[in-house]
N, C-alpha and C positions, 0 to 999 in steps of 0.2 A: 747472321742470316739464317732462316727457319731451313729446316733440311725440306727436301722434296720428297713428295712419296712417291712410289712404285708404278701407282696406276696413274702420273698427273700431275697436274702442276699444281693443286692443292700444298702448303707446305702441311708438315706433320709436327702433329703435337708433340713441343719438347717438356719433359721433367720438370721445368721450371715454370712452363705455361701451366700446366695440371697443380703444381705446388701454390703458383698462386690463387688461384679458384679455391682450391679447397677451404681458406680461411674466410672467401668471400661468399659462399655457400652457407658453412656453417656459422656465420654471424647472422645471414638470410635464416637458417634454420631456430636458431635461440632468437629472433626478432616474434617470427611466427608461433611459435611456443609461447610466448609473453604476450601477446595480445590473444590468444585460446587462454589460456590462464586469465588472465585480465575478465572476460569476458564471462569465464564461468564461477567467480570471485563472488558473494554474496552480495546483495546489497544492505545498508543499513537497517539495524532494525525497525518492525515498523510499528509503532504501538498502538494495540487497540485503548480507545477512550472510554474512563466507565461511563456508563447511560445512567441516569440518574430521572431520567423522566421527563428531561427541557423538550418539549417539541421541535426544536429549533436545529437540537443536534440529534434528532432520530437520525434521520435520512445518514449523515455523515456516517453515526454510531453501526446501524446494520450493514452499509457499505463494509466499513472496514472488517465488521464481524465478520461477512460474507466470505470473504479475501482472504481473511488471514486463518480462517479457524473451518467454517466451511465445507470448502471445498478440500482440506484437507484431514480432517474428520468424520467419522461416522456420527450419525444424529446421535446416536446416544452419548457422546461425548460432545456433542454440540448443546446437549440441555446443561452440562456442567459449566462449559463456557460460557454458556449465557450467564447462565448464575454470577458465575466470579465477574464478569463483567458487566454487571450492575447493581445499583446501589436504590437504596429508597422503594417508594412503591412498584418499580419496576421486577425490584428483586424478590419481591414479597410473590407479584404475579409469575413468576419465573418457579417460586419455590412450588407454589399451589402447583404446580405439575409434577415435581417428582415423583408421587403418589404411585402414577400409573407407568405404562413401559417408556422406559429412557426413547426410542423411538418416535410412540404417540405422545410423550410429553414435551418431547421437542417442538412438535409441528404445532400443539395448544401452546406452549409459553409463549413460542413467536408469534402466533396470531392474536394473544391477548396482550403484547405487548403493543404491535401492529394497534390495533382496535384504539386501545387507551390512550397509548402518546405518536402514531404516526404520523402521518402528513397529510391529513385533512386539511382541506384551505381555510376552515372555520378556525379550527386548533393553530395551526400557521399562523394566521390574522391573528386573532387574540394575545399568542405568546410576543409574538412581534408587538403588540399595541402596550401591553403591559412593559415589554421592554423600554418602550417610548417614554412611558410616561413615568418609571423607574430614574432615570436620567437625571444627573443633576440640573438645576437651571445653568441656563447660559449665561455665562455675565458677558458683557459690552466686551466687543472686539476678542474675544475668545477663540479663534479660529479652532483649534483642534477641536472645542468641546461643540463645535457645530459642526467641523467633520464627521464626527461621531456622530454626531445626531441625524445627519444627511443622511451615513452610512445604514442606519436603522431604519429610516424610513424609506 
């Protein structure tokens, strides 16, 4: 039976009541600790895609640039990034910048990149149309290779 205390009919915490808490606390405590840890654990990495010029994967390709290199970059480390991350006549447009300050040459590569392979709905159309008609024929009852073809058009 709990003892009585002084001032009341409250009983008073015994030694063994305070001993068991304390293991039920600090399991609460490392619970709490493991999901803050959890939480600020990195996520996978995320790779940027080279651009290589497709219209199709601009939008995708500056997205991820944006995000991953960006915003945590100064432009003139952002004209280098650009570089390594693309290939063909994008990279060609990219290098024509280096020339002048890492800066100004950043805001030219991206806008000449912009210009030549963005997302114009004319450039869109066309890369999409060419897609189309890239595509193997369809043979009879073929289902994937007209899902694919659905999925294109």
């Amino acid at each position: 039976m709990a003892q009585q205390s002084l001032h009341g009919n409250a009983p008073m915490t015994t030694q063994k009541q305070i001993g068991d808490l304390f293991p039920m606390v600090q399991r609460q405590n490392e619970a709490a600790s493991f999901v803050h840890q959890q939480r600020l654990s990195p996520l996978p990495a995320w790779n940027i895609p080279l651009f290589d010029g497709d219209p199709l994967q601009y939008i995708s390709f500056m997205r991820a640039f944006e995000q991953r290199v960006k915003e945590k970059a100064s432009k003139s480390e952002c004209l280098y990034y650009l570089e390594q991350f693309t290939r063909g006549q994008p990279r060609e447009l990219v290098r024509s910048c280096l020339y002048v300050t890492p800066e100004l040459g950043y805001i030219k590569a991206k806008q000449l990149v912009q210009e030549h392979f963005g997302s114009k709905l004319l450039k869109m159309a066309m890369a999409y149309i060419e897609k189309a008609f890239s595509l193997a024929p369809i043979k009879h009852e073929d289902v994937n290779a007209l899902q694919t073809y659905s999925l294109v058009l």
